[in-house]
Each structure stands twice: as structure tokens, then as C-alpha cells.
N, C-alpha and C positions, 0 to 999 in steps of 0.2 A: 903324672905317670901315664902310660900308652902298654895297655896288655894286648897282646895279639896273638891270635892263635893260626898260624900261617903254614896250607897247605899240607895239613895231616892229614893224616891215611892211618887207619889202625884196623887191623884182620884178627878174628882168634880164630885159629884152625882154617877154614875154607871159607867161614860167614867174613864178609868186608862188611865191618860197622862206620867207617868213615871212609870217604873218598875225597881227596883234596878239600878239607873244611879248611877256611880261611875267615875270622873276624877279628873286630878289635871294640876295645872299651878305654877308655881316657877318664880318667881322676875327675869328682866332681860330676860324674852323668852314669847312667844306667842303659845298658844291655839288657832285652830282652834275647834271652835265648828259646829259641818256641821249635815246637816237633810234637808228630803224635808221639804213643808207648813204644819203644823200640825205633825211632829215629835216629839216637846215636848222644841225644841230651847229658847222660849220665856218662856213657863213655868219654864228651867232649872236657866236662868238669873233672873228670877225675887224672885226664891228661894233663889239664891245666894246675891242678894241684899236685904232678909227678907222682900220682899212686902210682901209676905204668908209665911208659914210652909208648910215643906211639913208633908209629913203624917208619914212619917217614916225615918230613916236615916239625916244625917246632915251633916254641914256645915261650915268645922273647917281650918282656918289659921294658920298653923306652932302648930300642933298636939291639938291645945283648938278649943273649941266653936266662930265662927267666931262672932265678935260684930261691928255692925256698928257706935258704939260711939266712936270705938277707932280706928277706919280707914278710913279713906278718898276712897270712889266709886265713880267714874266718870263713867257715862253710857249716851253714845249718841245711843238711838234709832234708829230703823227702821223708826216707825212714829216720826216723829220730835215733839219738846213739847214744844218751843218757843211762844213767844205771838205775832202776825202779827203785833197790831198796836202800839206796845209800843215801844219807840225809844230803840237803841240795847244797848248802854251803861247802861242806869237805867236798864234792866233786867238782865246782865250778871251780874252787883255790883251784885243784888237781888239777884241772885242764886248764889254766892260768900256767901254772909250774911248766905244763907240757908244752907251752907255746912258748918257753922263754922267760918269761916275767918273773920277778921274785913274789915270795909269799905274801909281805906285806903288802904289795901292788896290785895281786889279785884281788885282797881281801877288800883292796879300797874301790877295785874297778868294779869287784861283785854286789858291793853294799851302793851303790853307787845304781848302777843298772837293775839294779832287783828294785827301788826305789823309781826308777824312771820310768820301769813298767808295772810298777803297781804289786808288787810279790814279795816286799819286804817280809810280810808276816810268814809267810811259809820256807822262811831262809833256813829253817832245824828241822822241817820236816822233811820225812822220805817223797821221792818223785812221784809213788805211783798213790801217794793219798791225794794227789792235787786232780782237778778237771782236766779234760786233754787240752783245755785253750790254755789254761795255767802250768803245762807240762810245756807247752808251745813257746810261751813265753819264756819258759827259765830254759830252754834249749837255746833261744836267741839270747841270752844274757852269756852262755857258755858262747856262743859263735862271736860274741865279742866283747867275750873277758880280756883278751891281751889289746883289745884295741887296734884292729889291722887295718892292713891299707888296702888290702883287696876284700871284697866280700861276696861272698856269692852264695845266694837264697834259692830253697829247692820249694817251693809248692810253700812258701812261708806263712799266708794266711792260711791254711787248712784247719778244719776245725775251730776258729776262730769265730766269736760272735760279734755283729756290726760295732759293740763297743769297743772289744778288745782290737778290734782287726783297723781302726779309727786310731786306737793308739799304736799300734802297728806302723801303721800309716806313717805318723807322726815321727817317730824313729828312725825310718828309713829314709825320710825327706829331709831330717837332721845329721845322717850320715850326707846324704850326697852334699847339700850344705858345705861340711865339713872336707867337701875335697876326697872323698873315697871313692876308692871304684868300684862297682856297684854291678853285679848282675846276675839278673835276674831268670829265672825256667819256672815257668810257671801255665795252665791251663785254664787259669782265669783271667783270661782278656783285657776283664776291665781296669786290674793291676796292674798291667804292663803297657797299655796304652796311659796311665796316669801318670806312672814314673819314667816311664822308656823314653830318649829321644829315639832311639835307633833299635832296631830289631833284626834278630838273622833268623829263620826260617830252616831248619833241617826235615828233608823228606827224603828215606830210605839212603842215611847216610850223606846225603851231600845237601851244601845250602842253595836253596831254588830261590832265598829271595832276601838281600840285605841293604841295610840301606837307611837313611831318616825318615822314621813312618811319617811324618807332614808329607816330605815328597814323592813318599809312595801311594799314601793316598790323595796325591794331586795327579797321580798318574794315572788312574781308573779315568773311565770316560766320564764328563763333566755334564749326563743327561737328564739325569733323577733328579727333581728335587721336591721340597715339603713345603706344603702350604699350610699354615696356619691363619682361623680366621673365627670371628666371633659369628657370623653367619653361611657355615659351608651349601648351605641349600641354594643362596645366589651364588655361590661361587662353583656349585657342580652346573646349574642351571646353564653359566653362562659358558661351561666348558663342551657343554654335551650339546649346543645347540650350533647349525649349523655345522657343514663340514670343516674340520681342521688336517688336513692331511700330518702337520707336524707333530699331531698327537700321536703316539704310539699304546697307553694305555695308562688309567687312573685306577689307584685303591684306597679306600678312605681308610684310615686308621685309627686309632682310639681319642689322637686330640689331631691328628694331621692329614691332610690330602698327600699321596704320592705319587707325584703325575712324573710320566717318564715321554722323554721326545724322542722323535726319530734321528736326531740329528741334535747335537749341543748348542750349535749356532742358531736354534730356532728358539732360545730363551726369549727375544725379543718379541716373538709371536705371541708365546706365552704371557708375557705382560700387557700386551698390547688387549687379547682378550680377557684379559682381568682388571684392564680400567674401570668398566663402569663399576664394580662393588671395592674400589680403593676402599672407601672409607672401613669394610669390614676386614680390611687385612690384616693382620699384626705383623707376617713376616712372610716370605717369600726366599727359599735358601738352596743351593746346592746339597744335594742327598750325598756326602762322604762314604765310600764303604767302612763299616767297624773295620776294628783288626778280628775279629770273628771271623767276617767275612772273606775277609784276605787270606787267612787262617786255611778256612775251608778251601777255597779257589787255589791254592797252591799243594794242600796237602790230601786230598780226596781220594780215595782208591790207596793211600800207604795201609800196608798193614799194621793190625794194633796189637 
């Protein structure tokens, strides 16, 4: 499948929240969808999911008009939508029922996923006795109790500790696996650069920046890079001595040197004055920007 959300435009009153947004996500891989607070992230998902219309432009699955009768959405929110005092089995069935499935099908999918994230034991208890990672988790067993082919994750590790968020992890890598389509809004980085191939960018409403993050971040200038070495005192020694016009500036970092050149094509220099201490070298690498970085450099000065 190929979801695509082509050339929306959505206003409430006189605020334009989207302006020609255009992405896509295919079965089997993950979209990140990235924006600061008030970008238009929440507006775009909820287009996608036909809460609203947008105003213009739409919303089509493998080249037609997308319909929700005939595909299965799994969306786990930012704000969770769970009922605190209802015991967690009768709501999941419930939201099984609502998505189409019969009863007995929920009950198999629910005993099933509450097992796979670890929450068998609290299947009879109400929602608001559990931890907020354990609340976390049986919201993601509701987002896919029916089993859908789309899925789409709001801030999904929040609250989540390095265990829980590890089996998280593990779940989500076993949806894409499985051929789902998958995407992702998220403000932690390091998630979305693990799982994403591709990423689109919303700032004040429109997308500044889409694309497969490998070739985007092949696209930043290729000047930085990180030395690692078991002895940096001959290796600052032999940087700082003599004049190098191609150096532009060094900072030592906690296990790394990051020397940056005046020009990409002067790596050659750079090795050339790091032969005599080869033997203490371990690596010598191109400095990639994070997606943090790219983050910032595209969305800086948006209001929050």
C-alpha cells in the first residue's frame, strides 16, 4: 500500500494551518512526521484519518480516494483516550467492536498483545491503578486490537522507561516486518532516525524539507569530521603545528576530536598531517548532522 497526503490546505476561520502539504508512506517502512508545537502535525493526522476535510487537496491510498471503511487505522495519541475507570479487558473488546472485529476476535487479539507487551496481569484491572508506562502500553494494545494496515504513533515512547521503551521498540520493528504502514510524530529524534527511512518536516504549516534521511543527510556539506584515537595529545600536537590554511577549527570532545575544514576536498590534507601518529588512530570519519540538527536548521524561529 502507498498512503499519500497530496497538496492539503486546511484554514479554521482566518489561521491557515496547512499550506499545500504533500507526503507519502508505503507498506512495510516508516514516516517520520516532524514539526515544532503548532506546525500543523496533529491537523495533518487527523486529515489522514477523515476527522475533518481539509479544504483543498486529498487523501488517497495506492492512487484512489483513501476510505476508512475499507482499511483498518490504528492511532495511538499523544493525549491518551483510554477510560481511567473501566477495567482494561471490557474496553479494549470495546474498541475491537468499534473497529469492525467481532468479540471473539478482540478477545483473542487483546490476550494476545497484552502478552506481548508484558500486561497480561492487569487485563481486570481499571486503567488508572497501572503506571503511566503501563497505561502506555495497553493504549498501544487498543491502537492495535483490530490489527490495521495503517498505523500511526503520536509521541509513542513518552513516559516510557529504557525497558519498557526497548520493548516498544521491538513491536514497532515487528509491525514494519509485517508489511504495515507505519508513521511516525514524534520529538524524540533518536526514534525517528532508528525507525524512519524517510522524513517530512512541517514549519508554520508547510513542508520545508522531505525526503530519505540517508540522502539528506548526504546533503549537508561533507567538512566535519571525528577523530578518534588512543593518544589525542600527538594528534592535537601534530594538528596545531605549523600552518594549515585548510584547517578551519578543532574541539576536543569527550572520546572525539572535531576538526572541521575550510573546504571538503582538503580531507586529503587532513590525512596527509595525521600520518606520522597512524598507529594511534582508531578512526577517522565524516561528522553526519543528527536529525536534531537538521530539525533545528530548518525549523528555528517557528512559533511554539
Amino acid at each position: 500500500m502507498r498512503l499519500e497526503a497530496k497538496n492539503i490546505t486546511k484554514s479554521f476561520g482566518e489561521k491557515h494551518v496547512l499550506r499545500d502539504v504533500s507526503f507519502s508512506v508505503e507498506s512495510g517502512r516508516a514516516l517520520g512526521l516532524l514539526g515544532r508545537n503548532g506546525a500543523g502535525k496533529t491537523t495533518s493526522i487527523r486529515i489522514l484519518m477523515q476527522v475533518f476535510p481539509p479544504d483543498s487537496g486529498e487523501v488517497l491510498l495506492d492512487g484512489e480516494r483513501l476510505r476508512t471503511d475499507r482499511v483498518r487505522i490504528g492511532y495511538l495519541p499523544e493525549e491518551r483516550g483510554l477510560y481511567p475507570k473501566k477495567p482494561i479487558m471490557e474496553q479494549l473488546v470495546y474498541f475491537g467492536l468499534l473497529a469492525g472485529i467481532s468479540k471473539k476476535q478482540a478477545l483473542q487479539n487483546a490476550e494476545r498483545l497484552l502478552d506481548r507487551l508484558e500486561v497480561t496481569e492487569y487485563r481486570d484491572r481499571r486503567l488508572e491503578t497501572l503506571s503511566k508506562g503501563n497505561q502506555q502500553k495497553i493504549q498501544l494494545v487498543a491502537t492495535l486490537i483490530a490489527d490495521p494496515q495503517i498505523v500511526i504513533l503520536d509521541e509513542p515512547f513518552s513516559g516510557l522507561d529504557p525497558v519498557n521503551a526497548q520493548l516498544l521498540k521491538d513491536v514497532v520493528r515487528e509491525l514494519i516486518g509485517r508489511g504495515k504502514l507505519v508513521l511516525f510524530s514524534s520529538h524524540q529524534m533518536n526514534y525517528i532516525e532508528e525507525f524512519c527511512d524517510n522524513i517530512a518536516i512541517l514549519h508554520e504549516g508547510k513542508i520545508v524539507l522531505s525526503g530519505a534521511l540517508r540522502d539528506i543527510k548526504r546533503s549537508f556539506p561533507r567538512n566535519m569530521l571525528e577523530i578518534r584515537s588512543t593518544d589525542f595529545g600527538r594528534v592535537l600536537d601534530l594538528l596545531r603545528a605549523g600552518e594549515k590554511p585548510w584547517l578551519a577549527g578543532m574541539e576536543k570532545q569527550e572520546d572525539t576530536l572535531a576538526v572541521t575544514l575550510r573546504d571538503p576536498a582538503d580531507k586529503g590534507e587532513l590525512y596527509r598531517a595525521l600520518a606520522p601518529c597512524a598507529d594511534a588512530l582508531d578512526a577517522v570519519s565524516v561528522r553526519e548532522p543528527s536529525l536534531n540538527e537538521i530539525f533545528v536548521h530548518y525549523t528555528k524561529g517557528a512559533s511554539v
